[in-house]
Backbone as a chain_set.jsonl record, in Angstrom:
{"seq": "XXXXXXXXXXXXXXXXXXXXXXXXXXXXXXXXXXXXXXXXXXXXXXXXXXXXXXXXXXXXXXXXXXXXXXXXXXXXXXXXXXXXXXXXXXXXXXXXXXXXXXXXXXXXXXXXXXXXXXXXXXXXXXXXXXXXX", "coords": {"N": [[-9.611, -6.757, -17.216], [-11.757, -6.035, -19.687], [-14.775, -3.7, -20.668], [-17.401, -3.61, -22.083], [-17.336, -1.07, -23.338], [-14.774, -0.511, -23.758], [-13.405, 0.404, -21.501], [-11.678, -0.553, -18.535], [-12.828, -3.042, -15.93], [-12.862, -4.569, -12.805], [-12.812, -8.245, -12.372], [-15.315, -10.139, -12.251], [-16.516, -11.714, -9.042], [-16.501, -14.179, -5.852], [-16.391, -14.352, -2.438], [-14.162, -11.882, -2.119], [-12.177, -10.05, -0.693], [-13.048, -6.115, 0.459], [-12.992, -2.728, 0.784], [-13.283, 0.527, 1.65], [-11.716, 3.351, 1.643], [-10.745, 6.678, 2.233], [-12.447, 7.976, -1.436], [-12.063, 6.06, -2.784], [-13.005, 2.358, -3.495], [-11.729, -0.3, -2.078], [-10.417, -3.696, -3.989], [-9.621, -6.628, -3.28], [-8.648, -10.534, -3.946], [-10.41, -13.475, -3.789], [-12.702, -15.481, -5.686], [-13.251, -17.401, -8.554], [-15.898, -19.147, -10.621], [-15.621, -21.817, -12.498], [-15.941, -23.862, -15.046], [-17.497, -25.666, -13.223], [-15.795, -25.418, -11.408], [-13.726, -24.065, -8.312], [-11.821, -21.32, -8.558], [-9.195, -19.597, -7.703], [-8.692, -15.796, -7.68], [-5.678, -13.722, -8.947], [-3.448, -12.98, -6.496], [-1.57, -10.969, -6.342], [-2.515, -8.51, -7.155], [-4.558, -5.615, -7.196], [-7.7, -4.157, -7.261], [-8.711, -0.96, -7.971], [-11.574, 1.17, -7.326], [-12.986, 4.345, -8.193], [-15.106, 6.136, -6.853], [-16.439, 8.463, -7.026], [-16.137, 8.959, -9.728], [-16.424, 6.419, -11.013], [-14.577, 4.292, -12.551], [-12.553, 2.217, -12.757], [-9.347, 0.326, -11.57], [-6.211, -1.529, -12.049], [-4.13, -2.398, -9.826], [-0.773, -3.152, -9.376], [0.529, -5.546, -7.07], [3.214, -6.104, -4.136], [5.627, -7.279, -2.269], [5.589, -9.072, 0.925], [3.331, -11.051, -0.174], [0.446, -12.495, 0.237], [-1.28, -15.598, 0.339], [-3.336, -16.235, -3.243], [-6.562, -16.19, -2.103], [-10.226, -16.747, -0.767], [-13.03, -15.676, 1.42], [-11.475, -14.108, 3.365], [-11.181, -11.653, 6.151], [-11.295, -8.457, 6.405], [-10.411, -5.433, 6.892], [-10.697, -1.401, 7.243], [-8.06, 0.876, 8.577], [-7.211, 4.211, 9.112], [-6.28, 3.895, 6.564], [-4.854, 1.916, 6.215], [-5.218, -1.577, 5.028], [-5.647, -4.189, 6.716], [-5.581, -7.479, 6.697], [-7.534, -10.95, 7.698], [-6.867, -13.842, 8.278], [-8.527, -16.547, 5.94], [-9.207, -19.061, 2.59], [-7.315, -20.861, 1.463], [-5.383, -22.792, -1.233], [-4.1, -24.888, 0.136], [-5.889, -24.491, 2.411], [-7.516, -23.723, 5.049], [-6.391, -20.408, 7.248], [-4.542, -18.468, 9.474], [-3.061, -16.312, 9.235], [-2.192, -13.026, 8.954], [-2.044, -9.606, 7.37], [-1.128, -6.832, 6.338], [-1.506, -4.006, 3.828], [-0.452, -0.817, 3.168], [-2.971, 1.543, 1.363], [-2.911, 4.051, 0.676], [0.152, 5.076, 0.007], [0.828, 4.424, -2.649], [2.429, 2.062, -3.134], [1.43, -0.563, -2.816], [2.198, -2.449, -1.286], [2.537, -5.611, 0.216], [2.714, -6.926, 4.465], [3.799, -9.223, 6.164], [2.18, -9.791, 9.159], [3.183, -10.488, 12.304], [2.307, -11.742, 15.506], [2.856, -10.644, 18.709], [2.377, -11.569, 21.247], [0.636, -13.599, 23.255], [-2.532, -15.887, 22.072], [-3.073, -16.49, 18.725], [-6.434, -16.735, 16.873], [-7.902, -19.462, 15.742], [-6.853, -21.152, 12.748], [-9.071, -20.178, 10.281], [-12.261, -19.48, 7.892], [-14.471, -17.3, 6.017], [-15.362, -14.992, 7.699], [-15.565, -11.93, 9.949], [-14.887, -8.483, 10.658], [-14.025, -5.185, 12.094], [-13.316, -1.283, 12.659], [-13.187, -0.38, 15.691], [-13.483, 2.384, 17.304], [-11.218, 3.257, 16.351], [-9.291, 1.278, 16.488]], "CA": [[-10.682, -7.146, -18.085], [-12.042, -4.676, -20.567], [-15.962, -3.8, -20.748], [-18.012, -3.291, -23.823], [-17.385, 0.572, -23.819], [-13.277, -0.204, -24.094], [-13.255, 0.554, -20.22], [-11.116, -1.152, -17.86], [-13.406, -3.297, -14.928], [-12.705, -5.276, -12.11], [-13.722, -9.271, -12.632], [-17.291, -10.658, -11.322], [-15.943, -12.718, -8.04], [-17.083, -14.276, -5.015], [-15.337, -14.733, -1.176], [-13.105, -11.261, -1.742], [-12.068, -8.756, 0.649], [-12.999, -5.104, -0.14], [-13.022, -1.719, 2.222], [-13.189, 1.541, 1.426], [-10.766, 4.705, 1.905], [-11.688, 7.959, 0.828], [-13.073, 7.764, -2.269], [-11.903, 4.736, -2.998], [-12.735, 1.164, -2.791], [-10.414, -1.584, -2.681], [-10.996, -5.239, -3.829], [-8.418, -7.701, -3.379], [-8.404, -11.925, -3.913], [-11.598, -13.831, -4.025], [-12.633, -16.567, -6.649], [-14.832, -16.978, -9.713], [-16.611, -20.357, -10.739], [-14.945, -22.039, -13.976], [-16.348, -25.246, -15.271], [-17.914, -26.175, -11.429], [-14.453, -25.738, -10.288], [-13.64, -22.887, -8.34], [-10.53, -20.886, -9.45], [-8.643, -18.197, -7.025], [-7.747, -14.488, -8.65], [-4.517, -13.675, -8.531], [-3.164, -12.568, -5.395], [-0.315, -9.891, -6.433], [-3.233, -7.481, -7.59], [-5.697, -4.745, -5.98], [-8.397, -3.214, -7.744], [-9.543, 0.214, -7.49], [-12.544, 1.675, -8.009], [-13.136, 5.662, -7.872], [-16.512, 6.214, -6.446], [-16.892, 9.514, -7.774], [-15.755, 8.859, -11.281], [-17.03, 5.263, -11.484], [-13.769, 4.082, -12.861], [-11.88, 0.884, -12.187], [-8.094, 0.905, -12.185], [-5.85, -2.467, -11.471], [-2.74, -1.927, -9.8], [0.121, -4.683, -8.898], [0.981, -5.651, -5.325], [4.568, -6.817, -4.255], [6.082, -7.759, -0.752], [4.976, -10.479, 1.188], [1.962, -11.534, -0.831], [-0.817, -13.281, 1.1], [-1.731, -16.802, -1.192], [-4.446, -16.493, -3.503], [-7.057, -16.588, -0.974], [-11.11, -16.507, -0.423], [-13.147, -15.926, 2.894], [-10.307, -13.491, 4.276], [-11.954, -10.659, 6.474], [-10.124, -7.013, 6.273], [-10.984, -3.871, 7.858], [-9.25, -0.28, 6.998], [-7.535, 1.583, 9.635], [-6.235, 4.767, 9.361], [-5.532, 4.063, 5.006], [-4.263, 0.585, 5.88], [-6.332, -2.428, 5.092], [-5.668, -5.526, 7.088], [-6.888, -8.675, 6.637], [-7.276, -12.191, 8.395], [-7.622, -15.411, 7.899], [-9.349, -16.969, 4.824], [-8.899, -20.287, 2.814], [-6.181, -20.907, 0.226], [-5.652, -23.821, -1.815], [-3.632, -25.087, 1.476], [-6.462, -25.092, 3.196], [-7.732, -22.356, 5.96], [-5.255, -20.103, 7.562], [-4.82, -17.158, 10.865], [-2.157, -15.179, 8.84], [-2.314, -11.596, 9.621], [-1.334, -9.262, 6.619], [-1.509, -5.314, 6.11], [-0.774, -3.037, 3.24], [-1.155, 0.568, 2.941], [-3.756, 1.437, 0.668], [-2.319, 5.155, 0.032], [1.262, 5.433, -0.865], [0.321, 4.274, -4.178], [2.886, 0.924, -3.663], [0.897, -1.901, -2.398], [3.361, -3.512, -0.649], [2.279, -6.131, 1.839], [3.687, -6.838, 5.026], [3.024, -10.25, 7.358], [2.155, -9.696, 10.341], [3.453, -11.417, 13.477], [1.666, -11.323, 16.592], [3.547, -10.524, 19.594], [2.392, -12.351, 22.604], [-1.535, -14.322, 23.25], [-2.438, -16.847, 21.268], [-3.828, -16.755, 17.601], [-7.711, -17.463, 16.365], [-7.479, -21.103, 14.859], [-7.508, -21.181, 11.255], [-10.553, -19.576, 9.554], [-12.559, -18.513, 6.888], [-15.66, -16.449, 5.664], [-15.429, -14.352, 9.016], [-15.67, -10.638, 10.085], [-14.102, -8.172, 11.208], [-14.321, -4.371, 11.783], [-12.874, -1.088, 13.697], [-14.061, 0.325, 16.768], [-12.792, 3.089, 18.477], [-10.037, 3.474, 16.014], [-8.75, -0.348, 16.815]], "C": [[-11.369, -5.876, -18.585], [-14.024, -4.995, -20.811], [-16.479, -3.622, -22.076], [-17.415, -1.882, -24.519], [-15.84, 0.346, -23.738], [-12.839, 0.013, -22.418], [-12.806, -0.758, -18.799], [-12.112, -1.884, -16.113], [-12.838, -4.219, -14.26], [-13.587, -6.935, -12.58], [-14.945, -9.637, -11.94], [-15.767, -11.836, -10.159], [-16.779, -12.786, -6.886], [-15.975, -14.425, -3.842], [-14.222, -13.559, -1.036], [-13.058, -10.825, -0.649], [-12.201, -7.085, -0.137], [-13.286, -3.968, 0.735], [-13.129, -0.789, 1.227], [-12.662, 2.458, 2.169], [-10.989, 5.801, 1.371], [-12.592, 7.492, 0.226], [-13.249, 6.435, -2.839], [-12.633, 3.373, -2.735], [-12.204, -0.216, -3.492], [-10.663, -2.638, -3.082], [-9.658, -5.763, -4.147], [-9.242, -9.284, -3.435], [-9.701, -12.151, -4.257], [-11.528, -15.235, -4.869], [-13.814, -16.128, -7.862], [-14.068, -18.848, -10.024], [-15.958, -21.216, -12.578], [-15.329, -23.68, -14.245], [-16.718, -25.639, -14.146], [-16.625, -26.027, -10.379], [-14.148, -24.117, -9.696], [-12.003, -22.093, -8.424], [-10.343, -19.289, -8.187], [-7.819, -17.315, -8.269], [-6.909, -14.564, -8.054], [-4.47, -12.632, -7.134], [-2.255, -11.063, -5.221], [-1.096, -8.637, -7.363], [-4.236, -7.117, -6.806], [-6.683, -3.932, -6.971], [-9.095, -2.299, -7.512], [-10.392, 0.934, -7.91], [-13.112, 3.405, -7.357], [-14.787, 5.825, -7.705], [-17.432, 7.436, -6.697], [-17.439, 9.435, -9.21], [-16.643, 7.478, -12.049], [-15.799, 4.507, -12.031], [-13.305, 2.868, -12.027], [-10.303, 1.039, -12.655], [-7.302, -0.756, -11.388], [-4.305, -1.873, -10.843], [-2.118, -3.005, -9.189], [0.536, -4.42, -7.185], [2.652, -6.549, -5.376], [4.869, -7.409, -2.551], [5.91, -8.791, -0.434], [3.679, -10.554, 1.379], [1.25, -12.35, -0.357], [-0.897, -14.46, -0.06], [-2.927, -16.308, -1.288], [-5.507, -16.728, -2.775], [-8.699, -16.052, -1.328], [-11.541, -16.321, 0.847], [-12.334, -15.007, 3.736], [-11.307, -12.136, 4.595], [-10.615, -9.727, 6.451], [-11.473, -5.864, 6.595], [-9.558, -2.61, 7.061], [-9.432, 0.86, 8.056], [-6.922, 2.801, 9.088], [-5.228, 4.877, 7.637], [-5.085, 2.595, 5.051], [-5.448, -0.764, 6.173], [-5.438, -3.246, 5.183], [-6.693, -6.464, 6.799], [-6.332, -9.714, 7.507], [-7.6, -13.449, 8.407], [-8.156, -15.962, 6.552], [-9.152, -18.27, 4.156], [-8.222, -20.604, 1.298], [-6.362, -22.456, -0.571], [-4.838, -24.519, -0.841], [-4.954, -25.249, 2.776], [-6.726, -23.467, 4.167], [-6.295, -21.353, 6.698], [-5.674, -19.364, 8.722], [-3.979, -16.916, 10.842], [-2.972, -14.11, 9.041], [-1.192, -10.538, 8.306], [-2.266, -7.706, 6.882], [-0.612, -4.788, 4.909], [-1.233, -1.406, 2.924], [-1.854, 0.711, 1.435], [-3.431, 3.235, 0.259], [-0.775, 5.627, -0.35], [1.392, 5.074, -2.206], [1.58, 2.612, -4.641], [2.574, -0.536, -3.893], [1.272, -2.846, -2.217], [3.004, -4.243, 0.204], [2.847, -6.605, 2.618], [2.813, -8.414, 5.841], [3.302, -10.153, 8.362], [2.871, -10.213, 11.528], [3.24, -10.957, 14.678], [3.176, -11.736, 17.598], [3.627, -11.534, 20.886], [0.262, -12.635, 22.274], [-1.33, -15.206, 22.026], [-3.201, -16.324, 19.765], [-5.137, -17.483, 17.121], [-7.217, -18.778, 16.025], [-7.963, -20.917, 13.258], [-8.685, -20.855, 10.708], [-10.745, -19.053, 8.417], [-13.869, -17.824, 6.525], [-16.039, -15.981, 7.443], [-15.511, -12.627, 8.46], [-14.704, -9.699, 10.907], [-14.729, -6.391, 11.028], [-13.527, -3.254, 12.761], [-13.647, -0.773, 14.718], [-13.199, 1.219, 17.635], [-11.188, 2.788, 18.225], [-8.824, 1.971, 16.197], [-9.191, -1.476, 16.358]], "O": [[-11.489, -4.85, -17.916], [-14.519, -6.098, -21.042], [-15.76, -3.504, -23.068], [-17.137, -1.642, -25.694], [-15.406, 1.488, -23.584], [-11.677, -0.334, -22.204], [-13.563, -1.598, -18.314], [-12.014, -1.136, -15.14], [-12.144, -4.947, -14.969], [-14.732, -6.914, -13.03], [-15.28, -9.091, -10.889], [-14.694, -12.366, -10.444], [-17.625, -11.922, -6.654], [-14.797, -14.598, -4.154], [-13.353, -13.743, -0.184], [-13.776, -11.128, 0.304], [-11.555, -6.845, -1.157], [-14.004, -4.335, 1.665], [-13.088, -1.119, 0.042], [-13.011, 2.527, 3.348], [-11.375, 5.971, 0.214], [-13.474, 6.786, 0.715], [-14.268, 5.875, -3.243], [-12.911, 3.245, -1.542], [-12.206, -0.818, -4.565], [-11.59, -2.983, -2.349], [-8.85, -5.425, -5.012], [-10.396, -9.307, -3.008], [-10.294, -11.31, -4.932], [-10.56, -15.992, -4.8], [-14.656, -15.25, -8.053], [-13.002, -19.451, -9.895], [-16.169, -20.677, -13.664], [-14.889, -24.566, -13.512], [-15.785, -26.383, -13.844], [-16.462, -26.324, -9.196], [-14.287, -23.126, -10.414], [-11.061, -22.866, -8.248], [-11.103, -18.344, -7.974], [-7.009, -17.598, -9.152], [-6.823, -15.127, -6.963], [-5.279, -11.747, -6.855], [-2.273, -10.294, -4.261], [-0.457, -7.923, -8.135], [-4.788, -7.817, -5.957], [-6.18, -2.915, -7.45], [-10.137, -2.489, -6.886], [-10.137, 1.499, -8.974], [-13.556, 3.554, -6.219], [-15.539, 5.553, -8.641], [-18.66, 7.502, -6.632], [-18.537, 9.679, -9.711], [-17.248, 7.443, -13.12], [-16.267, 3.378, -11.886], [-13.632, 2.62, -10.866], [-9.939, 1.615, -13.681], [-7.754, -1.133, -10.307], [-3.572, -1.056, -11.4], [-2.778, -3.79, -8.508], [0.738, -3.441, -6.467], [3.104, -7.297, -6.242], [3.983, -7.958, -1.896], [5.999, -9.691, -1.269], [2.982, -10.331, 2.369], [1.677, -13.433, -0.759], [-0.596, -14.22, -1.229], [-3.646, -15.962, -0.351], [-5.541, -17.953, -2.668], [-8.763, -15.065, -2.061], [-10.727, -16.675, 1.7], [-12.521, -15.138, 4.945], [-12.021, -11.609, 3.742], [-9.422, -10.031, 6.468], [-12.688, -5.672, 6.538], [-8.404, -2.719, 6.648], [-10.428, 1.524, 8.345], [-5.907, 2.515, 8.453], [-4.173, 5.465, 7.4], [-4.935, 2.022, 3.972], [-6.227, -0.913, 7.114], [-4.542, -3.392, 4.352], [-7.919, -6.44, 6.687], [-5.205, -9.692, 8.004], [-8.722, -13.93, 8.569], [-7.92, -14.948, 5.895], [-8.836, -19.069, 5.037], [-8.799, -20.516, 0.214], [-7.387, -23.129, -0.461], [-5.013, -25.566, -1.464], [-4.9, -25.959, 3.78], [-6.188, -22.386, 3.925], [-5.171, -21.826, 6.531], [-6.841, -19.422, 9.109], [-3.361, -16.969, 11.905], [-4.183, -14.156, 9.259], [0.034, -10.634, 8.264], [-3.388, -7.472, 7.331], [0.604, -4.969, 4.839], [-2.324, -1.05, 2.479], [-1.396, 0.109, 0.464], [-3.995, 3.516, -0.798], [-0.655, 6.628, -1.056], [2.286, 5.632, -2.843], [1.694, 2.12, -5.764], [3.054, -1.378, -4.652], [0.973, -3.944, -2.688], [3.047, -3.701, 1.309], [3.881, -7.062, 2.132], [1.604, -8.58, 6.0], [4.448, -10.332, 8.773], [3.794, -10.439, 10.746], [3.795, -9.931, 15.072], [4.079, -12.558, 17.442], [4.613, -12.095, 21.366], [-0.689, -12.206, 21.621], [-0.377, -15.276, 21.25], [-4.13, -15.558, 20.022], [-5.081, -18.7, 16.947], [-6.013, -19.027, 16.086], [-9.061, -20.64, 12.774], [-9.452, -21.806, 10.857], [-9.93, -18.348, 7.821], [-14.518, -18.189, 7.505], [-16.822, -16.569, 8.189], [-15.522, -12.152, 7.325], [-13.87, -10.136, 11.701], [-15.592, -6.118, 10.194], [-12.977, -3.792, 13.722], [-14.865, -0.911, 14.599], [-12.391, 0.847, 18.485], [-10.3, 2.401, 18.984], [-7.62, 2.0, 15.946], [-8.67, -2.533, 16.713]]}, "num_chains": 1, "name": "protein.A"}
């Protein structure tokens, strides 16, 4: 979406996920309000915004793409922003997705937990690191 000044911005949304890396910060998924109905952004995009510069830049995502989703909490580790949980047009979820947020591909990967059980479906939650974890 293009601003008055010809300049490339991220859309107005509510329910995303967004972190910051470096300079950077990321916004992925979310929704925006359309006739009372609410409408998920697309999912197979990440927008970045230079915090220096002020600049907004969209870039495409590929791999295995999380659905369209609001409510999903994400944290960034280390350059890679995970997220968890949130609530699709399916309904809530306690998928587990990560993609690196610096090789410049934005590939995402789904998770699969190893052993213990899984949260129960959720959405508009938190999350954060601590002590590098």
């Amino acid at each position: 979406m293009a601003a008055s000044n010809g300049q490339l911005v991220a859309r107005e949304r509510s329910g995303h996920t967004a972190v910051v890396s470096e300079n950077t910060l990321f916004v992925w998924g979310g929704y925006v309000s359309v006739a009372d109905h609410e409408v998920f952004l697309p999912n197979n995009e990440i927008w970045l915004y230079d915090l220096d510069t002020g600049l907004w830049k969209r870039c495409d995502m590929s791999g295995e793409v999380p659905p369209s989703m609001s409510g999903s909490c994400g944290c960034n580790l280390n350059g890679t922003m995970y997220i968890f949980g949130g609530c699709s047009d399916d309904g809530q979820t306690n998928e587990h997705y990560s993609v690196n947020l610096h090789n410049g591909k934005y590939s995402w990967k789904k998770l699969s937990h190893c052993s213990g059980l899984r949260p129960s479906p959720r959405d508009k939650l938190s999350c954060w690191v601590h002590k590098g974890r």
